[in-house]
N, C-alpha and C positions, 0 to 999 in steps of 0.2 A: 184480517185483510191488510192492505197494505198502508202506510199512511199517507199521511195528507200529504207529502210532499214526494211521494212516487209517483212518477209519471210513465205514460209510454210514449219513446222518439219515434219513429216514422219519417221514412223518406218513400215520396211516391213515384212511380215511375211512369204509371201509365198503362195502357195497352192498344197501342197502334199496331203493332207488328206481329203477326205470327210464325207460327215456330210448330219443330215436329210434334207430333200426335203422340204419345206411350201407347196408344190402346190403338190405333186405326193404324198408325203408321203415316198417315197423313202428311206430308214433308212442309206444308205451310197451314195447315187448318185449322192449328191450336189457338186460339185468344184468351188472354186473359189482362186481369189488371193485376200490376205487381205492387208490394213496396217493400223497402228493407226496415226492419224491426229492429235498433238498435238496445230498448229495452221494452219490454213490454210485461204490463201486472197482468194477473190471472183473469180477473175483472174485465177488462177488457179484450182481451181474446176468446174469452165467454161468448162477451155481444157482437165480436166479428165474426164467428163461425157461425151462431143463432143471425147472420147475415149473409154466409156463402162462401169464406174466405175462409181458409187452409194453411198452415205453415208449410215450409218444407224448410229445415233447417230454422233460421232468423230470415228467411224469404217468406213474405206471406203474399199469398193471392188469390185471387176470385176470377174463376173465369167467367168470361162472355157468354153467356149461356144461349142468345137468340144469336149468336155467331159461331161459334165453336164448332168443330167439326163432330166432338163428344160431350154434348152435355153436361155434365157435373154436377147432381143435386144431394146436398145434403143430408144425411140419414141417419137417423137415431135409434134406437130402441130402447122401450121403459123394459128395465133392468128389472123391477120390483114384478111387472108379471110375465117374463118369460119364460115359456116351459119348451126343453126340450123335443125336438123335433123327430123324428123316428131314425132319420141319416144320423144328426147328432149324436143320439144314444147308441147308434152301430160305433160312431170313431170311440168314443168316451170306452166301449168295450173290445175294439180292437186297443187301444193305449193299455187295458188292464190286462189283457191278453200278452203281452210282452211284457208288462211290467211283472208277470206271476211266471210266466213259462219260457219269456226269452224268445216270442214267435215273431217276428218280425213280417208284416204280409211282402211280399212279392207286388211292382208295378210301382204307383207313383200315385197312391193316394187315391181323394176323390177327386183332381183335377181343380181342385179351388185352389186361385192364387192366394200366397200366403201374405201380400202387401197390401194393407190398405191405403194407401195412397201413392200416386204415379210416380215416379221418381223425375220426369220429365215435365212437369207441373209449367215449371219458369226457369227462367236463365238460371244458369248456376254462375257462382262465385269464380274467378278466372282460378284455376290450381297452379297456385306458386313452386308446389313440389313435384316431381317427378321421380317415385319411388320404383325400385324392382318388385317384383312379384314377393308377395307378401307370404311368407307359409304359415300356415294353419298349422297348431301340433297335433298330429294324428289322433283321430279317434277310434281307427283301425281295430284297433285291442277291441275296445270295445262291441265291434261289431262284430269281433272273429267269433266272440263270448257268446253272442247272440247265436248265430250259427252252430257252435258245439254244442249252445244247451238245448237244443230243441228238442222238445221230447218224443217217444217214439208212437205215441199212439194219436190214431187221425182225427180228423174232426169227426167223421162218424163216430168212433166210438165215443167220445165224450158228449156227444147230442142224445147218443141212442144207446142207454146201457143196458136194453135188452141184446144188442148184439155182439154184448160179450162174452166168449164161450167159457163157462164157468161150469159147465156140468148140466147146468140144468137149462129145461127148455121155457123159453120165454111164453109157452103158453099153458104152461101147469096153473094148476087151479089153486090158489093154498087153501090150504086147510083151516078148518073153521078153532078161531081162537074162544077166549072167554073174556075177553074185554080188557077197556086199560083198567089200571089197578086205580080206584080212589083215593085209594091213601098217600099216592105218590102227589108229587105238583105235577103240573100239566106240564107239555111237552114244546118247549120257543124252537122254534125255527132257527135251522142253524145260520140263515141270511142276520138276523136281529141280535146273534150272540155275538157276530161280527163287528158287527157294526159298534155293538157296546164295547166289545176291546179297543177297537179303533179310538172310539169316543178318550177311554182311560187312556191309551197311549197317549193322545194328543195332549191331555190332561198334564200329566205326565211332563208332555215334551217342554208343555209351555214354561208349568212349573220349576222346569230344569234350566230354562234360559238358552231352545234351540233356533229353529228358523224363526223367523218373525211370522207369529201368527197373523197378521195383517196380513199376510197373502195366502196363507191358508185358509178356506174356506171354512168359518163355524160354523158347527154344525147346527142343524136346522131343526126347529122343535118336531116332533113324530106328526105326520099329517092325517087329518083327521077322516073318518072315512069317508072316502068316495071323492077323495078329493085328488087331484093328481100332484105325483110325486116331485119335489121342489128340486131344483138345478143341484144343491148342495149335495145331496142326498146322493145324487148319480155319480157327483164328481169323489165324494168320501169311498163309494164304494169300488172306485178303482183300488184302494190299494190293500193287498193281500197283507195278511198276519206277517206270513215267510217271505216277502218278494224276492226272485233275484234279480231285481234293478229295481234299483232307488231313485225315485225321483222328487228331488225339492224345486221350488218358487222359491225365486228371494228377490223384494223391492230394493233395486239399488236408487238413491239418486244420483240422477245426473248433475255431477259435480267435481269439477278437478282437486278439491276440497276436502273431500269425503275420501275415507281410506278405504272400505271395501270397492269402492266403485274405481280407483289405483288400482288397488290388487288385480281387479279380472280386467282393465282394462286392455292390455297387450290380448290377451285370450280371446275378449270378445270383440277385439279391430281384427284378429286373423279369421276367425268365424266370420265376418260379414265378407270378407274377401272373399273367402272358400265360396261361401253362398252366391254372392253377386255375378264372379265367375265361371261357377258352375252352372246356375238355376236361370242367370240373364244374359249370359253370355259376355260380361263386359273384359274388357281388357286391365289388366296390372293397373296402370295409371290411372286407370276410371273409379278403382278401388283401394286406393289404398290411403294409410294411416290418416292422411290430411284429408281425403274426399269423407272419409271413414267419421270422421270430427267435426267435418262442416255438415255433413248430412245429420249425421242423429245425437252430435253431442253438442254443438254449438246450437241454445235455445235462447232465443230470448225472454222464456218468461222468468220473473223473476220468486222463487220459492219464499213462500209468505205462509203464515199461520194464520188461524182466528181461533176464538175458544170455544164457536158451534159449528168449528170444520174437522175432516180429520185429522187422528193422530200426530200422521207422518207430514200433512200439510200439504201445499198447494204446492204444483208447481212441474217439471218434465223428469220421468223417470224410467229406468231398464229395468224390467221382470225380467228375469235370467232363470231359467229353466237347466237345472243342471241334474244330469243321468249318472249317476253312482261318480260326482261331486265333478263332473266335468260340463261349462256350459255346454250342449247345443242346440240352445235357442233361446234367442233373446228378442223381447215385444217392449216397443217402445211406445210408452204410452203419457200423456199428462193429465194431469189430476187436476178437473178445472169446480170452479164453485155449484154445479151444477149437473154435472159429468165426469166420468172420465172419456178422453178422447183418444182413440187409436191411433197410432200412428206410422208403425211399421212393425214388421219382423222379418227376422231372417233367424236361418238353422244350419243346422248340418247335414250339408244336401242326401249322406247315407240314410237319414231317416225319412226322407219325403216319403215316403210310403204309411207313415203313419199321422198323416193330414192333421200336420202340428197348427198350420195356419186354422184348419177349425177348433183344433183343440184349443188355443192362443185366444180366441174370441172368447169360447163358453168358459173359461177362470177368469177372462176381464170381467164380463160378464156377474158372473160370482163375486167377483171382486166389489167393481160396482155394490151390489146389492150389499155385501158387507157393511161399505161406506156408509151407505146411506142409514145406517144405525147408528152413525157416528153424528153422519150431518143428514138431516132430513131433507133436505133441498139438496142433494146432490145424491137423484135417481137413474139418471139416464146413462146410454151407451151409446156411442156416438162414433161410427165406425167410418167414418171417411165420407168419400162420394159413392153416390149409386148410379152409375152406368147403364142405364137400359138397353141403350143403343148395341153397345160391345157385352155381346152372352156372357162371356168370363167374370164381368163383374155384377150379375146379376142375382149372384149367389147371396149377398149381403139384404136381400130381400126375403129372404129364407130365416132370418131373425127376427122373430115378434115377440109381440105387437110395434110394429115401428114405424114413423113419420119420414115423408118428405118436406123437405122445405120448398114454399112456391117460392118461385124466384123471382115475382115482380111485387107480393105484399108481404112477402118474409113471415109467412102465417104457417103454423105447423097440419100437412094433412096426411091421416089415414095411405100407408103404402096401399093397401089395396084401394082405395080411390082414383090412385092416379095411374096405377099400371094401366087402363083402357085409354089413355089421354098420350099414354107414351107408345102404345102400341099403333096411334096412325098417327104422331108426329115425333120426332126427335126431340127439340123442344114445345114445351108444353105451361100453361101456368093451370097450376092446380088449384087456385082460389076459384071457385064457381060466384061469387057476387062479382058482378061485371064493375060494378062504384067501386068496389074496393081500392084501394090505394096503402104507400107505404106510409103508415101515420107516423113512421121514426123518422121518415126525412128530415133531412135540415133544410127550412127555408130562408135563413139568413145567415147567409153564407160569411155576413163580417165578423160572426158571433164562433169560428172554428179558431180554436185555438194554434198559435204560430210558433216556434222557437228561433226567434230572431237573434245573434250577437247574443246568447246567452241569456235573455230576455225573452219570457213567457208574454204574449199580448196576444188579445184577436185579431182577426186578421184585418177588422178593420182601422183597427191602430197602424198595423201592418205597411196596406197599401197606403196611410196617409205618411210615413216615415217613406216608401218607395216609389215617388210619385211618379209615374208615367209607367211602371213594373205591368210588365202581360202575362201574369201568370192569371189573372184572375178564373180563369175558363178551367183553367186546369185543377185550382183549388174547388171552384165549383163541382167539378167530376169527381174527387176525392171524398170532399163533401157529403156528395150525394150517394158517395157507395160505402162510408162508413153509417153515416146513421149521426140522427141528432146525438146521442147519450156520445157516442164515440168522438165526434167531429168537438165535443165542448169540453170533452177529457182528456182526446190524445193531443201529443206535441206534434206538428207537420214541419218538420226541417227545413229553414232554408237560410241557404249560407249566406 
């Protein structure tokens, strides 16, 4: 982790004023409390999100949740027993279905938004640049490829191989054999001989120095009978011996620093344009290079190791999803001590029809679970807010077993507990002990750490150096919505 002398800046803003909705449209119904995260360690964005608070960019905030026009409650899923849902294993097989045959479905998916988080959260950063329309490099080719390789025969026939006219009638009787031979070995399924090539190849791949296994999912010991079949297992079996489309993961991190994440940088600032463009309808300026930068590449946290965390280490990263070596689609995500936490995605709006935003959860997903072999306390998935109110984003409920956060003792409870508590009010607090309270508050408020003139003190050093200063009220509302651990760790800026 980080050491003794990292800190996290913060500057608070507040939440007196409201602002438009993302999800209702709302034109003043939005509240929240903001602040700007000049730097911030892993550690601590940990215990503000395990509190309600969300980055967007180096902007972090928490809304108002008994005010807001949409709610916003926190949502996680344990990673270690998620199994696959029935829609799930449909996308997972429409994805191997193109990756094998080139069939691309018709329409736009299952209708699940592919962002997990609102992109209208809190103010944005004023844009200093004013760029022209950004061009995406086609990935037309691509999809023409798609189109000519389609094969000729229908989905009937490949569901139903009696109704292929072969000669004979599908209701002849066969004729009586004389058994298998004993002398032979028994007979594997050709599913299990797959899967063991698969296995070698990877073997293979790793041993050769290709994608970074870190985002490939290892594979998963054989499941015992009767037991249901593990996430790894469904996602391994997407890819065919022959495919004709390739598909790799690769963890980039986010970093000006780092030379792969150079490389595909131009590639994937024009990919978010196409996407924003297209799928949200924003205009050129709303998207481009510098909005492109403040939004998913300016993070504040800062990238840290430990020697019982993983590999690649802590900190804000792009999975780059790239189709026969070209990105289109990229999940941003950070790798926190505890979690990985969702954070966005965007694609290449040709493919919405193969519901990349579910497919983009169950590899975090996977991924996650990987981790956590790495670091044992870093089980969870942590997919943004859960919107009851707006059906669009109710979908993230459809991931189990997963928690809400109550919003007034920051205690984790059962989603199905609290869906009957949201279904007759908008806000709700899901702790059922009415005594309950937030045990992390800060009740001594002189005891939050300040960043005075370059100088670290409490704030009650503070107010004794600025005597007659009225911020007191406000450092108290800061206070009170970080959390004792936070309030005695983080730096609160004032000039």
């Amino acid at each position: 982790m980080a050491g003794n002398n990292s800190y996290t800046i913060v500057e608070y803003f507040g939440g007196d004023d409201g602002y438009r909705c993302g999800y209702c449209k709302n034109e003043k119904g939005n509240f929240s409390h903001g602040m700007w995260s000049h730097t911030m360690t892993v550690q601590d964005y940990q215990d503000l999100i395990d509190r309600g608070w969300r980055r967007s960019g180096k902007y972090v905030y928490k809304p108002i949740m008994n005010k807001t026009c949409c709610p916003q409650y926190t949502i996680r899923c344990h990673a270690l027993n998620f199994q696959p849902s029935r829609s799930h294993k449909k996308i997972l097989k429409k994805i191997s279905k193109f990756l094998s045959k080139g069939e691309l479905p018709t329409g736009q998916g299952d209708g699940e938004p592919m962002d997990s988080m609102c992109e209208e959260a809190g103010p944005r950063e004023p844009t200093k640049v004013c760029l022209s329309e950004v061009e995406c490099p086609a990935i037309t080719e691509i999809q023409k490829e798609v189109v000519d390789s389609k094969p000729a025969d229908s989905e009937t026939s490949r569901k139903d191989p009696a109704s292929v006219s072969d000669g004979r009638s599908a209701a002849t009787t066969p004729k009586p054999g004389i058994g298998a031979d004993p002398n032979r070995p028994p007979c594997r399924k050709a599913k299990d001989l797959r899967k063991e090539r698969r296995l070698q190849k990877e073997q293979m791949r790793q041993q050769a120095g290709g994608v970074s296994s870190l985002v490939t999912p290892t594979p998963a010991t054989p499941a015992q009978t009767n037991q249901p079949k593990p996430l790894e297992d469904f996602i391994n079996e997407l890819f065919p011996d022959s495919p004709l489309h390739r598909l790799e993961v690769r963890l980039v991190p986010v970093s000006f620093e780092d030379p792969q994440f150079m490389a595909s940088y131009e590639q994937s600032a024009a990919l978010y344009a196409r996407y924003q463009m297209t799928v949200h309808g924003d205009a050129p300026s709303e998207c481009n290079e510098s909005e492109f930068r403040r939004f998913l590449c300016d993070s504040p946290l800062e990238a840290e190791s430990s020697p019982d965390g993983p590999e690649m280490g802590y900190g804000s990263f792009h999975q780059q999803y790239l189709l026969d070596g070209r990105i289109v689609a990229v999940g941003v995500i950070d790798i926190l001590p505890t979690c990985v936490s969702s954070v966005y995605l965007y694609y290449h709006p040709d493919f919405a029809s193969l519901s990349l935003g579910s497919y983009s959860a169950l590899r975090e997903l996977a991924f996650t679970r990987q981790l956590q072999k790495q670091s044992p306390k870093l089980s969870y998935y942590y997919l943004g807010f859960y919107i009851h109110s707006c059906p669009k984003m109710r979908y993230k409920g459809q991931y189990q077993p997963s928690d809400l956060l109550c919003p007034e003792t920051y205690v984790w409870v059962p989603i199905e507990r609290c869906i009957p508590d949201l279904e007759n009010a908008r806000y709700a607090r899901f702790n059922q002990d009415p005594d309950a309270g937030d045990t992390r508050v800060l009740k001594d408020v002189g005891r939050a750490l300040v960043l005075y003139r370059r100088t670290v003190m409490p704030y009650a050093a503070y107010s004794r150096k600025r005597k007659g200063s009225s911020d007191e009220t406000e450092v108290e509302q800061y206070a009170g919505l970080v959390g004792q651990v936070c309030a005695e760790r983080i730096l609160l800026y004032r000039a």
